[in-house]
N, C-alpha and C positions, 0 to 999 in steps of 0.2 A: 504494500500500500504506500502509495505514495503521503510526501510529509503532511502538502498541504489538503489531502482528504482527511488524513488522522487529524489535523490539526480542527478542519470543519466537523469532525464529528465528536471532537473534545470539548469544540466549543456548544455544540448541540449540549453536549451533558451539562456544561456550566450551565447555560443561558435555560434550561430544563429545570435545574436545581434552586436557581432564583426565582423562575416562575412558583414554583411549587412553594416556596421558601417566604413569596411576595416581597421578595429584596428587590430594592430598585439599582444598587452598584455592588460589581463585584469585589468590591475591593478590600474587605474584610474576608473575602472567603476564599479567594486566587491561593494564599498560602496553603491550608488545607488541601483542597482541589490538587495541587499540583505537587505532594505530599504520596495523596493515594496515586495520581496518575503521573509518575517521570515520565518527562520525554525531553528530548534534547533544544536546545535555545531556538533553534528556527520555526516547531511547531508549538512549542509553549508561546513565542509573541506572535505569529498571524493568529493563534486559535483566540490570545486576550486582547489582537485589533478589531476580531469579528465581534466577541462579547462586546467590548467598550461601547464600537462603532453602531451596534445592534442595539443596545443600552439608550445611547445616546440621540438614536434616532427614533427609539419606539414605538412615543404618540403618533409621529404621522407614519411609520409603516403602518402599526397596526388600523390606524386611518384606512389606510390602501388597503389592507385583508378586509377589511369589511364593506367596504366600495369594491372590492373586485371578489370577493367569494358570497357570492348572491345566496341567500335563504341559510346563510351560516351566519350567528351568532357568534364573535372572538372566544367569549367566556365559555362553547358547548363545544367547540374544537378541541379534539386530543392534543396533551398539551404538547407531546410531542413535535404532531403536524404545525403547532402556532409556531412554536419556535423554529422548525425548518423551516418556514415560509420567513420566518421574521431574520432571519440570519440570511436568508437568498434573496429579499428584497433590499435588505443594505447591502450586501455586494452590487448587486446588478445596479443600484441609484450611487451608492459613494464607494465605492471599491475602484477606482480606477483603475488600478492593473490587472484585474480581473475581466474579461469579456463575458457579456450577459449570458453568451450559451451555452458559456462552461461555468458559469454563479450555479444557471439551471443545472446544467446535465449534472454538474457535485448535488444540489441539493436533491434531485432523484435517486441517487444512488443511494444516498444516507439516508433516504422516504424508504428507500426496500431493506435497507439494514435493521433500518431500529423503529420503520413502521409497518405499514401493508400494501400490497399492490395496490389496491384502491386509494391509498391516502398517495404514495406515487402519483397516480395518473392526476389525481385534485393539486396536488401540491405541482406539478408542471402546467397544468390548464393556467391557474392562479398568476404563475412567474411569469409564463409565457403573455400573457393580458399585458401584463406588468411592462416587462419588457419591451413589446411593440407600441404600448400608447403612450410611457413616458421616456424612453427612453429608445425610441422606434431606429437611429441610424449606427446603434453599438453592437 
């Protein structure tokens, strides 16, 4: 597995654990975290740029997951799927070196890992929306 997949689905479990947690920064809990999970310096900081930056931008992603995921409530979404959409809508909007169709294609992969095919296919419908109407020539 490449770093920066590990590094995306390290930060899945953070940004998971503060959901659940109702913490708004990570930053009392990165030590811990990173305590039970070693990994080497290049996938520890993309995985606490994607938290921070995911963090940071919350209110208006989660804005866009409820503007673009019709007849879904944020609060009835597996919290899983919230936070993979919430972590591949800040790449693909402020991730710059990241390209929108590899924000997407990482966040499906990590929807089949550590959710269901079904949440997959939602969780790409959603990014894809994302991707063509705000950010349509990246």
């Amino acid at each position: 597995m490449g770093k920066r997949r590990k590094a995306r689905e390290l930060a899945l479990q953070l940004l998971y654990q503060l959901d659940v947690q109702g913490e708004g920064s990570p930053g009392p809990h990165l030590d811990e975290f990173w305590t039970r999970h070693p990994v080497d310096v290049e996938v520890r900081e993309f995985a606490e740029a994607l938290v921070r930056g995911t963090k940071l931008h919350e209110a208006k992603i989660d804005e866009l997951i409820a503007q673009y995921a019709e007849h879904w409530e944020l609060e009835r979404m597996a919290v899983v799927d919230r936070n993979i959409l919430r972590e591949g809508i800040f790449e693909i909007l402020w991730a710059g070196d990241v390209p929108p169709k590899v924000a997407i294609n990482e966040a499906i992969e990590v929807a089949k890992k550590f959710s269901t095919q079904e949440s997959s296919r939602f969780i790409n419908g959603i990014l894809d929306r994302v991707h063509k109407e705000l950010r349509p020539s990246g």
